[in-house]
C-alpha positions in Angstrom: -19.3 7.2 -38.2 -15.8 8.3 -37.6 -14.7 11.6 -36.3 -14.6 13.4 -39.5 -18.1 13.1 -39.8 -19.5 13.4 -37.0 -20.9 16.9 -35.3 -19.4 17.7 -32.1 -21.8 18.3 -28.8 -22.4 21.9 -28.9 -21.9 22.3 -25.2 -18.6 20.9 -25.5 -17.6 22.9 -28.1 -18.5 25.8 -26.3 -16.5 24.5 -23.1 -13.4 24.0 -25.1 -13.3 27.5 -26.4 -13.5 28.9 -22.9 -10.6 26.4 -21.9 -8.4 28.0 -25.0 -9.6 31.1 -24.3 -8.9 31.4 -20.2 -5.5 29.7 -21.0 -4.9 32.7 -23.2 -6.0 35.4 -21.0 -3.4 34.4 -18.3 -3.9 30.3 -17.1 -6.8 30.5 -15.0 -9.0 28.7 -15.9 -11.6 29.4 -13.0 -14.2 30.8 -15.3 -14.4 27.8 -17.8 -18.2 26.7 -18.7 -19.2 23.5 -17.1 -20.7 20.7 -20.0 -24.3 20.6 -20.1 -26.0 17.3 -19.2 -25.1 14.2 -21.4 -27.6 13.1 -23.9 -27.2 10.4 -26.3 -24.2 7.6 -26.0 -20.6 8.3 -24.8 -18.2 9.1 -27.7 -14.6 8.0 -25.7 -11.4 9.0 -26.6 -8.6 5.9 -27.9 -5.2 6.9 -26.8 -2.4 4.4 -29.2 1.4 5.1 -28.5 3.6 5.8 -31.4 7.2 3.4 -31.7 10.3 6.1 -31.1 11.0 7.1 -34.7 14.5 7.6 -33.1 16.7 7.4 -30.3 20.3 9.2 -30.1 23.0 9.0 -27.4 23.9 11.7 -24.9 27.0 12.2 -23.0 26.7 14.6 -20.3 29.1 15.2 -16.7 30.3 11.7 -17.9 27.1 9.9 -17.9 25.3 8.1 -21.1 21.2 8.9 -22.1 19.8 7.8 -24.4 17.4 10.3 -25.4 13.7 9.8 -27.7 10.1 11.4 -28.6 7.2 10.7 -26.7 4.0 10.4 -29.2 0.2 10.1 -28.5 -2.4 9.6 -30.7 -5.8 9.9 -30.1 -7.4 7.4 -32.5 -11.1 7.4 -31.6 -14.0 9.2 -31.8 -14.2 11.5 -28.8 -11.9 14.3 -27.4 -9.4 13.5 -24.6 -10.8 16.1 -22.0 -8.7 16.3 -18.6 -10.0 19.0 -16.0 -8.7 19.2 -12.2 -9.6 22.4 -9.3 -7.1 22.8 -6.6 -8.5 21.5 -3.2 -8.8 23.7 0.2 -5.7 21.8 1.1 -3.6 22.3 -1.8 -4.0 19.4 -3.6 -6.2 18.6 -6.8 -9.2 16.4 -7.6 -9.1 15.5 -11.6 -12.2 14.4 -13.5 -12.6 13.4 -17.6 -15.4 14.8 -19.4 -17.0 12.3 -21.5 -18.2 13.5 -24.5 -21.9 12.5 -25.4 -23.1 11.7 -29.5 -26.1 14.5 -29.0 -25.0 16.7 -26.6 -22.7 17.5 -23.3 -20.7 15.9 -21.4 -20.4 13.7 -18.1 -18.1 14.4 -15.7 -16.5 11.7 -14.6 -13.8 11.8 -11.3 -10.6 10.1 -11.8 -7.7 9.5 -9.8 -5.1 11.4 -11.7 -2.9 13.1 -9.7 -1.3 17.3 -10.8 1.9 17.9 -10.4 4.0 21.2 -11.3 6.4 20.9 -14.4 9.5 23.1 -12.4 12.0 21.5 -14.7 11.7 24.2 -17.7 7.9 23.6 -18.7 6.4 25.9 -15.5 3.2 24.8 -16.1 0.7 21.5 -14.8 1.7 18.5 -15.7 -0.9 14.6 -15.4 1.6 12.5 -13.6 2.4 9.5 -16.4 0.1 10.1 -18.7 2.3 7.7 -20.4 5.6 5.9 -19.1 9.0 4.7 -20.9 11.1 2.1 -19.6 14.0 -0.3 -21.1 14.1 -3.9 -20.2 17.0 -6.0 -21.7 16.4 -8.7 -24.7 18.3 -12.4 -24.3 19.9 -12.7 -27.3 17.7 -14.3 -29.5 14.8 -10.9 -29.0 12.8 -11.8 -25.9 12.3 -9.5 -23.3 14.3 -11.4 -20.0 12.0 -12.3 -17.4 12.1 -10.5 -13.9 14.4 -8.3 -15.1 14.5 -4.9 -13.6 13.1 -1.8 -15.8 15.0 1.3 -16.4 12.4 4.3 -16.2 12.1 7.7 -17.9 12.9 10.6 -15.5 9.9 12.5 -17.1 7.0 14.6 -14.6 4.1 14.3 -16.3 2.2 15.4 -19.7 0.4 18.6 -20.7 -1.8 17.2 -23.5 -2.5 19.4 -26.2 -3.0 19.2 -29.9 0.4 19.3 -30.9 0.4 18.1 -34.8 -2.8 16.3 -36.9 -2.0 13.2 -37.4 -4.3 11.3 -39.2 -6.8 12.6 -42.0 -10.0 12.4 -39.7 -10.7 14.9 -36.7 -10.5 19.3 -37.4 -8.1 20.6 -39.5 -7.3 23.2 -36.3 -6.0 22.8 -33.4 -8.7 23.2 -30.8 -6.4 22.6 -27.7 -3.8 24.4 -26.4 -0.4 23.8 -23.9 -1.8 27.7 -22.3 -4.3 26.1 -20.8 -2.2 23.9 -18.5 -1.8 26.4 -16.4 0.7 28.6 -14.1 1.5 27.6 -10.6 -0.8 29.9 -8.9 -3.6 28.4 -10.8 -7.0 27.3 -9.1 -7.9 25.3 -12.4 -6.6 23.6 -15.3 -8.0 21.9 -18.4 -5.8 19.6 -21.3 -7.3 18.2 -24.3 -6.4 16.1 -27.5 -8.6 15.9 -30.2 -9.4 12.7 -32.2 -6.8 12.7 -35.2 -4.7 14.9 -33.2 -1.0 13.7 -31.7 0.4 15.2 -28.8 4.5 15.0 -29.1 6.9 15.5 -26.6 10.5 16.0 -28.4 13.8 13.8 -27.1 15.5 17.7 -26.4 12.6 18.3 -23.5 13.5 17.7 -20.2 12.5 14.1 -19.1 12.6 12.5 -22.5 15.7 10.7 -21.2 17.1 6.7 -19.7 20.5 6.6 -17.9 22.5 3.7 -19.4 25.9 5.0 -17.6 26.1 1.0 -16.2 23.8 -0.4 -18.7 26.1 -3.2 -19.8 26.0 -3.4 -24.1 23.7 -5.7 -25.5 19.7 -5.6 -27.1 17.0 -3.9 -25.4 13.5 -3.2 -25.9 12.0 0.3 -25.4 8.6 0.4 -24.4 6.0 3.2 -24.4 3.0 2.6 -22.2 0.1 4.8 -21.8 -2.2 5.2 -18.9 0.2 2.6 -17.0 -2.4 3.1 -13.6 -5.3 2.9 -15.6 -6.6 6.2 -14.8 -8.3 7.3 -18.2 -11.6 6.5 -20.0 -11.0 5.3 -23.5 -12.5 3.2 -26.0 -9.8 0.2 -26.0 -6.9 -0.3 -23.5 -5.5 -2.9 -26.0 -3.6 -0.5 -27.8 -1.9 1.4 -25.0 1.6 -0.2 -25.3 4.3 -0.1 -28.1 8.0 -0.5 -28.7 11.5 -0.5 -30.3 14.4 -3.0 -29.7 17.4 -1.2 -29.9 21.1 -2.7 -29.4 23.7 -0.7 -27.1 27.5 -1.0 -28.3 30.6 1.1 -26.8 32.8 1.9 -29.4 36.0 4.2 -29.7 33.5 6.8 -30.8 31.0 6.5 -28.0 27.6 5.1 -27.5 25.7 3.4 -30.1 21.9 2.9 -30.0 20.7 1.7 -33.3 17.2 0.4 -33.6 16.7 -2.9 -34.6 13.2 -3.5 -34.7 10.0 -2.0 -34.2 7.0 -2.8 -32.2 2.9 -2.5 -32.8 1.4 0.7 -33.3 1.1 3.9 -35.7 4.6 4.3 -37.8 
C-alpha cells in the first residue's frame, strides 16, 4: 500500500497540526501534543538524495566556490518526524517519532545533535542531516583512493516540506520551516512528508566547496545523507548519490561542467 493510499494515524495527524500551528504562533513549540501509544507496525520514512541538477562557479574576495542545491526526498511510507527539548544545561536531546499503520507514534531517542543556524537562517538547524563533499576522479572516472575530501561549509538542515515531488503523499504541505524554531526556543519539531522534497538552493548560505587550490581536473560530487547514521528509515541503501564534474581555468574563469550523473531521483 503506498502512501497515497494509506490513512494517516490520527494521533499523528493531530500532533503535526499542533507542530504547524505553534511554529506559527511564534516558534515555541512547548505546547505540542505528544503521539498516542503505537498500535499496529512502524510505517518508516526512506530519505534518497537527489544528483545536483547544477553546479556554477563563484568568485568572491578572490576565492573560487563552486556552489549547488541540496535535495531530499522522502520516498517511503511514513513521515520524517524530528522533535528535540532543550536540556537544564542548554543542550538538546532529539528523538524520531515513528509513525505506527493504526495509530500513534513511538518515540524513539536519537543522537542528533541542534545547533543554531546564525548565518542568515536564525532558526534550528539538525547538524548534517546530509553532507556534500568533492573527491578527485583519476582520469579514466574512478574516485582516487585515500584521497582527502573537500566538505560543504553547511550548519545543518531544517526539514520541511519544501516542494511535492512525486505523485504519492498529500497534495499540501503539512510541514513547515516556522516550526524550527527561534533561538530562545525550549522545543522544536521538523518534518517531511512521504512524496515531499525538502530543497536547500545553491544561493543559501552553506550550499558551497572552496576549490581556490583545487588543481583542474575531474571530480565527483557526492551527496550523502544521514552520514552518522542517526535516523530511522526504511533503507540506508539509497542514502548516497553523485555528479562528476570537470574543473578547467580558462581566460574567463572557472569552469565546472558536469559530466556525469550518479544513482538516484533525476
Amino acid at each position: 500500500m503506498n502512501a497515497g493510499s494509506r490513512q494517516r494515524p490520527i494521533a499523528v495527524g493531530a500532533l503535526l497540526l499542533a507542530l504547524v500551528v505553534a511554529g506559527c504562533g511564534g516558534g515555541d513549540l512547548g505546547a505540542a501534543a505528544e503521539p498516542d501509544p503505537p498500535v499496529g507496525t512502524p510505517v518508516l520514512p526512506d530519505l534518497v538524495p537527489k544528483p545536483q541538477n547544477n553546479v556554477l562557479t563563484q568568485r568572491v574576495k578572490g576565492r573560487w566556490r563552486i556552489r549547488f542545491n541540496t535535495i531530499i526526498v522522502n520516498v517511503g511510507e511514513g513521515d520524517f518526524i524530528l522533535r528535540a527539548k532543550r536540556t537544564v544545561r542548554g543542550g538538546w536531546e532529539a528523538e524520531q517519532d515513528i509513525p505506527y499503520s493504526e495509530e500513534g507514534a513511538k518515540q524513539v531517542p536519537i543522537r542528533a545533535r541542534l545547533v543554531w543556524g546564525g548565518d542568515g537562517h536564525d532558526h534550528w538547524h539538525v547538524e548534517r542531516v546530509a553532507v556534500v563533499r568533492l573527491v578527485p576522479l583519476t582520469p579514466d572516472g574512478r574516485v582516487v583512493q585515500g584521497a582527502k575530501s573537500l566538505i560543504d561549509t553547511k550548519v545543518g538542515f531544517c526539514f520541511y516540506d519544501h516542494t511535492h515531488e512525486l505523485p504519492s503523499g498529500l497534495a499540501e504541505p503539512r510541514y513547515s520551516a516556522k516550526s524550527c524554531g527561534k533561538e530562545e526556543t525550549i522545543v522544536v519539531g521538523m518534518g517531511l512528508s512521504p512524496g515531499w522534497n525538502d530543497t536547500y538552493r545553491m544561493r543559501l548560505p552553506g550550499q558551497a566547496i572552496d576549490v581556490t587550490d583545487v588543481p583542474d581536473g575531474k571530480y565527483r560530487l557526492f551527496t550523502e545523507i544521514d552520514p552518522r547514521g542517526w535516523f530511522h528509515e526504511a533503507s540506508e541503501r539509497n542514502n548516497r548519490t553523485w555528479i562528476d564534474i570537470e574543473l578547467e581555468r580558462t581566460g574567463h574563469g572557472l569552469a565546472a561542467p558536469t559530466i556525469g550523473t550518479g544513482p538516484g531521483l533525476k
